[in-house]
Structure formats: C-alpha cells, structure tokens
C-alpha positions as CSV (number, residue, x, y, z in Angstrom):
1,X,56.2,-32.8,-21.6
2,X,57.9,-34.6,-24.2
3,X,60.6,-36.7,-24.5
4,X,63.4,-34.9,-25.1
5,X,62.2,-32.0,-22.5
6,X,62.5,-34.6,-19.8
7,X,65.5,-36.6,-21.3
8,X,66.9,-32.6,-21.1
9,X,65.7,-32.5,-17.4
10,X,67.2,-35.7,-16.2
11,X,70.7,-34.9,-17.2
12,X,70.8,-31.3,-15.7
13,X,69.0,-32.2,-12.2
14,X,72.2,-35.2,-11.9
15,X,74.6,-32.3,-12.5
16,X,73.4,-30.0,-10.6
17,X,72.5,-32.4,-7.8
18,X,76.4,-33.4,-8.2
19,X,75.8,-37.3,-8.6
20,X,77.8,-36.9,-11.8
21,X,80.9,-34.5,-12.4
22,X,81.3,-32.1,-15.7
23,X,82.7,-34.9,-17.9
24,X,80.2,-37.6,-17.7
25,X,77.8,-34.5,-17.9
26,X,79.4,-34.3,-21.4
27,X,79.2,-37.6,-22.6
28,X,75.7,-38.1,-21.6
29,X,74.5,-34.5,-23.9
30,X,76.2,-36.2,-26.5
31,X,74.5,-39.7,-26.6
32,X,71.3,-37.2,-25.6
33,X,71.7,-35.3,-29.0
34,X,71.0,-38.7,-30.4
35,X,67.4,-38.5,-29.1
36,X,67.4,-34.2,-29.2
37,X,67.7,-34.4,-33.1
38,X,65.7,-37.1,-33.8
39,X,61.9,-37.6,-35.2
40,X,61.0,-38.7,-31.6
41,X,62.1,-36.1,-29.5
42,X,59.6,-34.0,-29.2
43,X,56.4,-36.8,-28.8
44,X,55.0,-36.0,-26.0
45,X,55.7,-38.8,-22.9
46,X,52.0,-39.4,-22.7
47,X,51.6,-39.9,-26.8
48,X,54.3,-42.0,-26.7
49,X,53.8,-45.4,-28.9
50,X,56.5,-48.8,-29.0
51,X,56.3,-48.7,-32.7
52,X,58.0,-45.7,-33.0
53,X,60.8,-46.0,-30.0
54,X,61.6,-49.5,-31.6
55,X,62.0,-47.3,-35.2
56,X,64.2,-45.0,-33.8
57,X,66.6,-47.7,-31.6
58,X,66.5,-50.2,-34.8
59,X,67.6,-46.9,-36.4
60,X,71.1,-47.0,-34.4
61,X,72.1,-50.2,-35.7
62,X,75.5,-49.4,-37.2
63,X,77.2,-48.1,-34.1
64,X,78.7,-50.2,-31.7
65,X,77.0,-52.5,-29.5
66,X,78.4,-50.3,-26.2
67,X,77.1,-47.5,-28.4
68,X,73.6,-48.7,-28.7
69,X,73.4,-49.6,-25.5
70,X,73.9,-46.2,-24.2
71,X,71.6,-44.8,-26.3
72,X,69.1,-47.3,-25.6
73,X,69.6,-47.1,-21.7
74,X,69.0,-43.4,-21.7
75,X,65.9,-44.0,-23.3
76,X,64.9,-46.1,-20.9
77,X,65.1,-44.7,-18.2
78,X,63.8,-41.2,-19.6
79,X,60.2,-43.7,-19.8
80,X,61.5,-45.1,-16.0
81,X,61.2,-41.6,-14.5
82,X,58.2,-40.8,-16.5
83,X,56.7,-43.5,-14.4
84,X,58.0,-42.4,-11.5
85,X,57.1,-38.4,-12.2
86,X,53.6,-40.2,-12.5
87,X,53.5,-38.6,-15.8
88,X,52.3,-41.7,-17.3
89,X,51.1,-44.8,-15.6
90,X,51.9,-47.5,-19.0
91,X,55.8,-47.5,-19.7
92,X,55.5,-47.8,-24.0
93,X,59.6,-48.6,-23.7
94,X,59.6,-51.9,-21.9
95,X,58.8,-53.9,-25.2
96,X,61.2,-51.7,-27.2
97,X,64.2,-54.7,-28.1
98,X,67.6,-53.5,-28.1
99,X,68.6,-54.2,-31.4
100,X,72.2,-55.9,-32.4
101,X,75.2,-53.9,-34.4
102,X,76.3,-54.4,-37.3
103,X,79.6,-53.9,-36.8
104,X,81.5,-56.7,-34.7
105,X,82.8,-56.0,-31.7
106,X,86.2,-54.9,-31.3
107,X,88.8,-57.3,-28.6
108,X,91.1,-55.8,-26.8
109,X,94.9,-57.5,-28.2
110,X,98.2,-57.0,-27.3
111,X,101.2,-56.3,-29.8
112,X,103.5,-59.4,-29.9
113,X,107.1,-59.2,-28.4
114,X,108.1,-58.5,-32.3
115,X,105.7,-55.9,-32.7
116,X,107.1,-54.1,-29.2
117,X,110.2,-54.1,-30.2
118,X,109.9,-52.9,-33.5
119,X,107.4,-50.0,-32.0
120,X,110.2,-49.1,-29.2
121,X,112.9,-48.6,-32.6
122,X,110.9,-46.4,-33.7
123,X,110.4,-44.4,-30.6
124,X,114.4,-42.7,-30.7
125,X,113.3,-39.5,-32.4
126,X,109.5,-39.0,-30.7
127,X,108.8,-36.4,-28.0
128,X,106.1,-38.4,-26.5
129,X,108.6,-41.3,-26.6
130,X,108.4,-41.5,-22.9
131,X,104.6,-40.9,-22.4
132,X,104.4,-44.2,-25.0
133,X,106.8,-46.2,-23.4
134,X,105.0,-45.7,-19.9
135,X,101.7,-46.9,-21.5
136,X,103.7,-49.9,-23.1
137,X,104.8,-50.9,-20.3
138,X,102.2,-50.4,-17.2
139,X,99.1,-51.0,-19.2
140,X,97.8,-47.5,-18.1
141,X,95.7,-45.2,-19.9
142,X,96.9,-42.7,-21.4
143,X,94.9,-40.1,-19.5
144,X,96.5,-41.4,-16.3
145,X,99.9,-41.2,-17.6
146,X,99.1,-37.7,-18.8
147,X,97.4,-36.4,-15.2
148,X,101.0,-37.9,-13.5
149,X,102.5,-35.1,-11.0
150,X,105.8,-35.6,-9.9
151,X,104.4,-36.1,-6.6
152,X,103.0,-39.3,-8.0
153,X,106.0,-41.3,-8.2
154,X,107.8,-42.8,-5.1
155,X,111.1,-44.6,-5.9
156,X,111.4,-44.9,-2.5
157,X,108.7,-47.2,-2.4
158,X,109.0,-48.4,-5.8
159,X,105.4,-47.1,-6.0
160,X,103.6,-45.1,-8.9
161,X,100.1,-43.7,-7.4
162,X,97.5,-43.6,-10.2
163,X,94.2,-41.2,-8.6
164,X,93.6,-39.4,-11.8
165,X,93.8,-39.0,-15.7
166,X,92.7,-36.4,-18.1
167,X,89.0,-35.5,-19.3
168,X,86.8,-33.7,-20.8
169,X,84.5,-31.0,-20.0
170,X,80.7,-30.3,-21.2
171,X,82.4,-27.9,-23.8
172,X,85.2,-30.4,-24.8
173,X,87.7,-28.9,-23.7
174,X,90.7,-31.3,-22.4
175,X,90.8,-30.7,-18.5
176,X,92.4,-32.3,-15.0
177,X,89.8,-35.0,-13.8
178,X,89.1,-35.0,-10.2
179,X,89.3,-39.0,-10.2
180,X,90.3,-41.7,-12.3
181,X,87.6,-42.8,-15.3
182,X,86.6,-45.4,-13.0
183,X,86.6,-44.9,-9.3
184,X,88.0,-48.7,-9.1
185,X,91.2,-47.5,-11.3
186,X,92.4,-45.7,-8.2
187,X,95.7,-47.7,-7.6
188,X,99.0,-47.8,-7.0
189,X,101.7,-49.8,-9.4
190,X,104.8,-51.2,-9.1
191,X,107.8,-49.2,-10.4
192,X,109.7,-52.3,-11.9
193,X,113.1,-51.8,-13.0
194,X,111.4,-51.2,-17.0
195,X,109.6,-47.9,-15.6
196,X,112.3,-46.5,-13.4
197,X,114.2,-45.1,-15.9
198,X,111.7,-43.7,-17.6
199,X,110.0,-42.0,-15.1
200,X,113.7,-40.8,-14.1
201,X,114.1,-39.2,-17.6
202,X,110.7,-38.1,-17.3
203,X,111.6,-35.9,-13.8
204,X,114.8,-34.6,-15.1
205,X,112.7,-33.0,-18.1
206,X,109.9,-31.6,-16.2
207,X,108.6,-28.4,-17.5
208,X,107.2,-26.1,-15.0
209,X,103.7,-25.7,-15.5
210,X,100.7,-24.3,-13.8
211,X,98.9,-28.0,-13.4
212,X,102.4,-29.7,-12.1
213,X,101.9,-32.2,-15.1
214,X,104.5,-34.5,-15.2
215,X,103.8,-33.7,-19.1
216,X,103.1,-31.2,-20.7
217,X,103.8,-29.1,-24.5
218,X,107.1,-26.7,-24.0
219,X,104.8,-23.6,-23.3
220,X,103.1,-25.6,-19.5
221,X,99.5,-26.5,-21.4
222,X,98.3,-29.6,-21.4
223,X,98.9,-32.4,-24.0
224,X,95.2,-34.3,-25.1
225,X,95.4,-37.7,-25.1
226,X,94.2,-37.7,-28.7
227,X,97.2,-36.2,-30.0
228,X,99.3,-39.1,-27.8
229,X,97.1,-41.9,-29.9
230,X,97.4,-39.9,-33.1
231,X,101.1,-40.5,-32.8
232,X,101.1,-43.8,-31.6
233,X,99.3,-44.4,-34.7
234,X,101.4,-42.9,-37.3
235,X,104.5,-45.2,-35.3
236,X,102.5,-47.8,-35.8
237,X,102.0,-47.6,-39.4
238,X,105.8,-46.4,-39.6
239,X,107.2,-49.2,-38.1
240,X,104.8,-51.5,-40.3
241,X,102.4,-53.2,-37.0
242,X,99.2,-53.4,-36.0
243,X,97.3,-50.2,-34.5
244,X,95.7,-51.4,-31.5
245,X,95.2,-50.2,-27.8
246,X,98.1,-50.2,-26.0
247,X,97.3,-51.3,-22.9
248,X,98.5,-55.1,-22.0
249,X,96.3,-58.3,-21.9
250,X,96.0,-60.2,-18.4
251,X,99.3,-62.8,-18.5
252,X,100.7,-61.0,-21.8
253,X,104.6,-60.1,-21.3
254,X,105.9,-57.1,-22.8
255,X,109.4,-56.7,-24.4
C-alpha cells in the first residue's frame, strides 16, 4: 500500500465513520492533495525512507507555519496508523523535523478608534453595511453572523445565541454548518445597546428565504463569507486603513 493509498483511506473511514462532518472532510482532501500530487505519494509505506519525507516537508517551506503543520501532521499520522495496521513495524516519520516558514506569522490586530470610525463613514452606501457592522462590533465571525436566524436573537433577554456559521462542503460549495467552527464557539452574547439597532434593522429587512438566514442576496440564496471580506476589503482601502481581521483583541474597545 502506499502512502497516499492509505493517507486516501484514512480520510474516508473518518467520514464515513462520522467522527468528522463534510466540511472538515474538505479541508483535510485539500492539505491531502499536497501529499496525492507529490513525488512521495505513491512509495510504498514499507519502502518508505526519512530522507525523502524530510525532502518533501522541507519542500513546504513557504506556506504558513499553521500550514505546514497540517501538512506535516497528516503525514504523521498516515506513518502512526501504518504502525498500528501493522503494516510496518519501524515508523521512517518520527525523525522527519518539521521545518520553519518563511513567511512570518501573521498577529491578529484590531483597527484603532480612528480607523473604526473612518470604516463605519464609509459604510452609508453598503448592502452588507449591517452584516460589517455586526462583526465590528461583537467580534464574531463572519460565518456566524451569516448562519443568524431570526430565531437567534432575543431582545427580551438581551441575548444573541451563536450555535452555527457558514461552511463549506467537500465540493466547495458554501453550505449551513451543523455547529459552530469550533464546538467551544457555541455561545450566547450580549445584545448591548451598539448591536440592538442593528439587529433591529436587520429584522425589519428580512428576506424570506428557504434557509431562514437572517441574510441573504435579494433572490433567498446564501451570501459566502468571501464576498463579505472582499468588501470589507475594498472599504478598507476606500476609506484609506489597514485591512485586517475584523474581529476585536481581548480589552480593545471599539468606536
């Protein structure tokens, strides 16, 4: 068997065992098409040798770091089941070193209480003024403010429920995730007087779709949140700021 046949293997028996769900499924054949299409994929497991695997990691050195290491993980533990498949008794992997990027890693900032304001003049004219405002102002993703249902917002309470966001399937295709990307992002935040009248504009202009998004396009389908950031890019560069994520630093006020 070689490696990429059991690399192949490994993915599908998670799926269809259910231990991951259709999206992470679709991350994991794309860092796998990393191995697929390379020189090592089809060494057999046995024929394996550390010379090579350290080629091909060393190989990956101008992604990111968090790149790399998924890459390099995967490998891994395609050689960790190999060894438990007692398809080999000698793991050639566990002297392969994870090599370093090239690129530096990228911090997570903030935009100053200048750079909000400016961003939020700029907003008058945008449809996805509210959708960016929301994001401003809560911190959440924008795949979570996308998967909002009116349902999700209690003024009563003063509470916005946050149990899901907007993914991708193994085809790409933009879908409804049945959690949020991390099952510890399941929360609830405060409505603060900020996000009240947002998400009160927000209701009034619901759209009727088949999903009950909160948002949506005019015609009930789905916004990606790619097209969201590609906006909130082009304001950013129109109102002359920074483009960075817009999700708030710990102890960082907002406008």
């Amino acid at each position: 068997i070689t490696i990429s046949m059991l690399g192949q293997q490994i993915i599908d028996e998670k799926f269809e065992a259910n231990t991951i769900i259709e999206a992470t499924y679709g991350r994991a054949l794309c860092t796998f098409n990393h191995i697929k299409n390379s020189d090592i994929a089809d060494i057999e497991i046995q024929k394996a040798k550390t010379p090579e695997l350290q080629k091909f990691v060393n190989s990956k050195k101008d992604y990111t770091n968090s790149y790399i290491d998924k890459i390099y993980n995967m490998l891994a533990n395609i050689f960790k089941e190999a060894i438990k498949r007692e398809i080999i008794i000698k793991n050639p992997f566990i002297n392969v070193v994870k090599p370093k990027s090239t690129k530096k890693n990228k911090e997570v900032e903030s935009l100053t209480t200048d750079e909000q304001k400016s961003f939020i003049e700029h907003l008058d004219s945008e449809k996805y003024k509210n959708i960016l405002l929301l994001a401003l102002h809560s911190g959440m993703r924008i795949g979570e403010i996308l998967a909002l249902q009116p349902e999700d917002v209690d003024f009563e309470n003063k509470l916005l429920n946050i149990d899901n966001t907007l993914t991708k399937n193994a085809k790409g295709k933009v879908i409804i995730g049945k959690t949020t990307k991390t099952y510890e992002s399941t929360r609830k935040i405060l409505i603060t007087s900020v996000l009240e009248p947002i998400l009160k504009e927000s209701i009034s202009n619901y759209v009727a779709n088949k999903n009950n998004l909160l948002f949506c396009h005019s015609d009930g389908s789905i916004i990606a949140p790619s097209t969201v950031n590609s906006q909130f890019k082009r304001i950013c560069k129109d109102a002359n700021i920074r483009v960075i994520t817009i999700k708030k630093k710990k102890g960082v006020e907002t406008a």
